[in-house]
N, C-alpha and C positions, 0 to 999 in steps of 0.2 A: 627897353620898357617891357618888350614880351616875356623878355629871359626872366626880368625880377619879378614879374607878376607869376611866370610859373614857378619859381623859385619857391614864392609865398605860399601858393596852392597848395606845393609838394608837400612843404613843413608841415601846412594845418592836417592836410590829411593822412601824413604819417605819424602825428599827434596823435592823432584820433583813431589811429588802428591801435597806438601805443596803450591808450587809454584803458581799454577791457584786460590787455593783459598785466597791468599795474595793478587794476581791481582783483583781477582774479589771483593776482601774488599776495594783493593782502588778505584775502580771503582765503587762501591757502596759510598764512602764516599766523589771523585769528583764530583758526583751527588747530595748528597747531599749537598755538599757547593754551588753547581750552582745552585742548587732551592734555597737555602738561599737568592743567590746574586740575581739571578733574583726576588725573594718575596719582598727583599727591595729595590731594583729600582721601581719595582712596586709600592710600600706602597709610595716611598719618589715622583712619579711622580703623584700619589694619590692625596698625599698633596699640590701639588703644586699650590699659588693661580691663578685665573682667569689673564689672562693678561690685562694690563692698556694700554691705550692710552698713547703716550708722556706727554700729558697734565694733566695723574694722571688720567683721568676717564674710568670710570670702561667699558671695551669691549664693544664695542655697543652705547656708550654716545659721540665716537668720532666724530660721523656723525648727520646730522640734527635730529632734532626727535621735531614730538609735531601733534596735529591734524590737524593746517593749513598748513601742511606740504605740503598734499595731493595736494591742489591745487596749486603750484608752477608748471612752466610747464615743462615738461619733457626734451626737446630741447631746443637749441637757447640761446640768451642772459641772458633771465629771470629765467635760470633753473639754478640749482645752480652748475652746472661744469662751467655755462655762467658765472654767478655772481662771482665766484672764480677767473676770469678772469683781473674784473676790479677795481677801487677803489670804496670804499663805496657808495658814492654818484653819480655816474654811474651806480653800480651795482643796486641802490635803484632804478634808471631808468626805468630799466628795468621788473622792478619787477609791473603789474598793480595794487595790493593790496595796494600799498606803493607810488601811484601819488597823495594823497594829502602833506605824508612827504617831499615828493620831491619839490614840489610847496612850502609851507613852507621854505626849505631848501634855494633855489634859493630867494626868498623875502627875506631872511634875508641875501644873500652872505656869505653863509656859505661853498659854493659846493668845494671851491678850500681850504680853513680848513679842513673839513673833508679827500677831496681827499689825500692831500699832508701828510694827519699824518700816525702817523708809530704804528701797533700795539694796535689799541684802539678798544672797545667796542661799538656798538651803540644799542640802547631800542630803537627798530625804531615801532611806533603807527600804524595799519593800518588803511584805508581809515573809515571801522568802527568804530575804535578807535575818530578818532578825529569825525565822526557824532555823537556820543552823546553827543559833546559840544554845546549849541545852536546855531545857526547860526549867530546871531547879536552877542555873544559874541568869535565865533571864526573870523569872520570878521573883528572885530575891534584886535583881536591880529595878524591876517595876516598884518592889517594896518599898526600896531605897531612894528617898525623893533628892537626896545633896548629889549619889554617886548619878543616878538618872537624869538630875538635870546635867552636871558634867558631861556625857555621852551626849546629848541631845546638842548642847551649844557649841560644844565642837564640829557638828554638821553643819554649824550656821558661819555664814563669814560676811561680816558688816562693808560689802561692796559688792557690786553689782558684778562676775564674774563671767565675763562675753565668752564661746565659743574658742576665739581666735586666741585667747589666753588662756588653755589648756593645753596647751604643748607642751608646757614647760613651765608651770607656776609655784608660787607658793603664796600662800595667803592666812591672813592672822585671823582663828574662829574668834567668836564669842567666848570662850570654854579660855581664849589666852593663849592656846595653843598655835599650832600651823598646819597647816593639811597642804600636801603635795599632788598637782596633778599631770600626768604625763600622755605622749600619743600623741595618733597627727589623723588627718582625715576625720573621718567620724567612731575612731574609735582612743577611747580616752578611760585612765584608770587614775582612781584615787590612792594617795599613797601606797601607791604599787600594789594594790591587793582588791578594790571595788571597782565595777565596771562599771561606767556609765551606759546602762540599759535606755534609759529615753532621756536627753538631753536638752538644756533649752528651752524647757516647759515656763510661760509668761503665767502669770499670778499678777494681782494688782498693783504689788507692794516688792514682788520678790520673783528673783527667775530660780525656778527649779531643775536640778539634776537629781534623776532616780537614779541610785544604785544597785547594785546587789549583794552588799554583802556593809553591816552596819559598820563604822570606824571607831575604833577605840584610842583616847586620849591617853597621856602618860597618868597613870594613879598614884 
């Protein structure tokens, strides 16, 4: 009777030594699964790529970018929250780099085309751009409103032309024609020969790229 009642004793009380270190093994092995799970949220938020812009490019190419960026002006109409404001050919208004496209724009009656379209692209030349044309023969194309409007709507391309698709495009102007653009990062040229100097400029209606150097269609 003695024997089994200490028998009994022993069991519960070496139970109940057993019992803290069952707890502390599972408490050691919830620890371990929780660093498991946190190592791989870690690893998988690691991996996880850079975020895109809606438009597919890559963080950072959402917004203007190019070296004549700089001189846009910070305020007002001209600046690009200004510009965002209007349609194309108001926006282009405003812009003093871009008063000989504008001039151009209006001799040809193009301002209310451009304004009223929906979602296009414009290769707008700056005032630079079109001075390396000679003057006797940019003169005679201001003159000329058929060849002028030509030159003009080949700058324009009826589709919205993102950032991320300038590496390697080709896209149908207005004008009928096609315009190629090539480059990676932030530096990009138009049919091999205009640079895209500020890039990515929003307008109401139209995203703008300034060039430097105007594009001429086949005559």
């Amino acid at each position: 009777m003695f024997t089994k009642r200490f028998q009994r004793t022993a069991a519960i009380t070496a139970a109940a030594l057993a019992l803290p270190v069952v707890l502390s093994a599972c408490s050691s092995d919830n620890g371990k699964d929780g660093g498991k799970s946190g190592g791989s949220a870690a690893s998988s938020s690691a991996a996880m790529p850079p975020k895109s812009s809606a438009a597919g490019a890559p963080s950072g190419m959402d917004k203007p970018f190019g070296p004549a960026c700089s001189s846009v002006p910070k305020t007002g109409a001209g600046s690009f929250n200004g510009m965002a404001q209007d349609p194309v050919a108001t926006a282009a208004s405003n812009n003093p780099d871009l008063s000989t496209l504008v001039t151009a724009v209006k001799k040809a009656g193009l301002v209310d085309t451009l304004n009223n379209a929906k979602n296009i692209t414009v290769f707008a030349p700056t005032n630079e751009a079109f001075a390396k044309i000679p003057k006797a023969q940019l003169d005679k194309v201001l003159s000329d409103k058929a060849t002028l409007t030509k030159i003009l709507t080949y700058h324009v391309v009826g589709q919205k032309v993102t950032p991320s698709q300038l590496g390697g495009g080709t896209f149908t102007t207005l004008e009928k024609g096609q315009v190629k653009t090539s480059g990676s990062d932030r530096t990009f040229k138009v049919n091999n020969a205009a640079n895209i100097v500020c890039g990515n400029v929003p307008t109401s209606n139209a995203t703008v790229y300034i060039i430097d150097s105007v594009l001429m269609p086949k005559m």
